[in-house]
N, C-alpha and C positions, 0 to 999 in steps of 0.2 A: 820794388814797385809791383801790385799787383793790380793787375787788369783784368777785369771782367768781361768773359764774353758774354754777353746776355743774348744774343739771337740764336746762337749757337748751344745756349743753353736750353732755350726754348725749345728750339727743334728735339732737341736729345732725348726732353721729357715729354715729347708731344710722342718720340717714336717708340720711347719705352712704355707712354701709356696707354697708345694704340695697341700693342705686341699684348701687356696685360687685359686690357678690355675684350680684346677679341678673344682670350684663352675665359676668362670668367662670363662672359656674356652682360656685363653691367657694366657702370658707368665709372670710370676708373679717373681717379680716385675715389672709394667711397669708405674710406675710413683714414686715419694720418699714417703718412710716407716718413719711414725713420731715414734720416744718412746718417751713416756713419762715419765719424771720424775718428781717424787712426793716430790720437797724438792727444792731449791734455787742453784745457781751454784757452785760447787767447794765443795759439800758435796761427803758421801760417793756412795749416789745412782748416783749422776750427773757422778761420775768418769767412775762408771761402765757403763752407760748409752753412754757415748762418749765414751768408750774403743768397746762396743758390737756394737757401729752407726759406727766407724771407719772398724772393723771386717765385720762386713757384707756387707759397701758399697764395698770393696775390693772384696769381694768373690763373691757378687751376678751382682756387676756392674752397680748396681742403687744408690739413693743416700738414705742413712738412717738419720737422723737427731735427734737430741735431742732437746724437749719444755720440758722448765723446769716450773712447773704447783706449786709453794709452798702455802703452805697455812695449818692451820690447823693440824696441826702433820702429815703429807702426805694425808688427807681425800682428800682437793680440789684436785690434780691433779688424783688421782687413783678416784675420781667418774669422772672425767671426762673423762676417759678411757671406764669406768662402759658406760657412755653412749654415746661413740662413734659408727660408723656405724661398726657393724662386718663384715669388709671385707677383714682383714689382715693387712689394712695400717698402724694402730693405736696399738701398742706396748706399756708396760708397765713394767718399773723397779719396782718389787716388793719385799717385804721381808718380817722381821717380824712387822714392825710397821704396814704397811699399808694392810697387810693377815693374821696378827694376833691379835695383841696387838688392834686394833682400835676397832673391835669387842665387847670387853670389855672393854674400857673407853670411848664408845659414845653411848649413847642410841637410836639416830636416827644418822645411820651412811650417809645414799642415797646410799649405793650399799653394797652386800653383798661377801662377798671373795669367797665363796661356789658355789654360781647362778648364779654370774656376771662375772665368771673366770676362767679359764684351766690353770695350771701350764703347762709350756712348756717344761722348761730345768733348771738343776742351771745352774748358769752362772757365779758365784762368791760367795768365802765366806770369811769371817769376823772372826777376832782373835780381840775380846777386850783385852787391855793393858792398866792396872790400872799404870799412872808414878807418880812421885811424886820429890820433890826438893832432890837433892843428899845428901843437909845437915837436913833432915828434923829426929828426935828420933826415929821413927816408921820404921822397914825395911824391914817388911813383913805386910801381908794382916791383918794377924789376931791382930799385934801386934794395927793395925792400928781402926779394928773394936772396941780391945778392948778401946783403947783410945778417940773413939766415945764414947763408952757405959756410959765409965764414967765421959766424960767432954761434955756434949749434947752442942751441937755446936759451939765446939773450931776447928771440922774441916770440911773446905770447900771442897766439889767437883763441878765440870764440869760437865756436861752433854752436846748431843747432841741437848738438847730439850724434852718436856712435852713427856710421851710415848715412848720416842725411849728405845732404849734395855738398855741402860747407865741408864737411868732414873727407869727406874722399877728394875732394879739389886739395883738401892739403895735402893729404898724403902723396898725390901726384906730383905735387911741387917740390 
């Protein structure tokens, strides 16, 4: 499930457009705001990313836009944000792969989540839901681990990809 926070989104663009306006002296936005997303089209940042481009060209009147930047477990697109011009135009759908999780599984990442970055707002959150075939023995989580533990790779999972949050919940399991 993904939830939208739209007030909270508002505010975040109201305070990044304030911070831009006062540094140019004009009326911000006055040309189209890129976000960028760090992941291929039709994933879960892309959704968010067209949900918050749609939101804010409505509200502000300008045009927002989502480039979808994949590569590298979201590394390529969020350093290309890392070193975009800081002037407001250039936006970034973040979470925990690409603000947290990257940190620790790349030893040279090109930008750091800490010095290269200002949380603005949430804007969305995430319920993972483990599903599974209706007819499958196992019908809960635990029944399901234990069944791992003791038949080492008689069960498959899905993930979203190396590092995302799917993918290290299993590994902890």
């Amino acid at each position: 499930m993904i939830r939208f926070c739209r007030s909270l989104a508002w505010i975040a663009a109201a305070l990044a457009f304030s911070v831009a306006a006062a540094q140019a002296q004009t009326a911000y936005p006055d040309r189209p705001v890129k976000i960028i997303v760090p992941i291929g089209p039709g994933g879960s940042y892309d959704l968010v990313g067209r949900h918050l481009a749609d939101a804010l060209s409505k509200r502000a009147g300008q045009s927002f836009f989502v480039e979808n930047k994949p590569g590298a477990g979201t590394v390529v697109g969020t350093q290309a944000a890392a070193q975009s011009e800081p002037d407001g135009y250039t936006l970034l759908v973040g979470g925990l792969s690409n603000m947290a999780f990257n940190s620790a599984l790349y030893s040279k990442l090109g930008y750091d989540p800490l010095r290269d970055f200002v949380p603005v707002a949430l804007v969305y959150r995430f319920g993972y839901v483990m599903v599974g075939r209706k007819d499958m023995p196992q019908a809960k989580l635990q029944d399901i681990v234990a069944a791992a533990k003791a038949n080492p790779g008689s069960i498959s999972v899905a993930t979203a990809g190396v590092g995302t949050g799917q993918h290290l919940w299993r590994l902890r399991s």
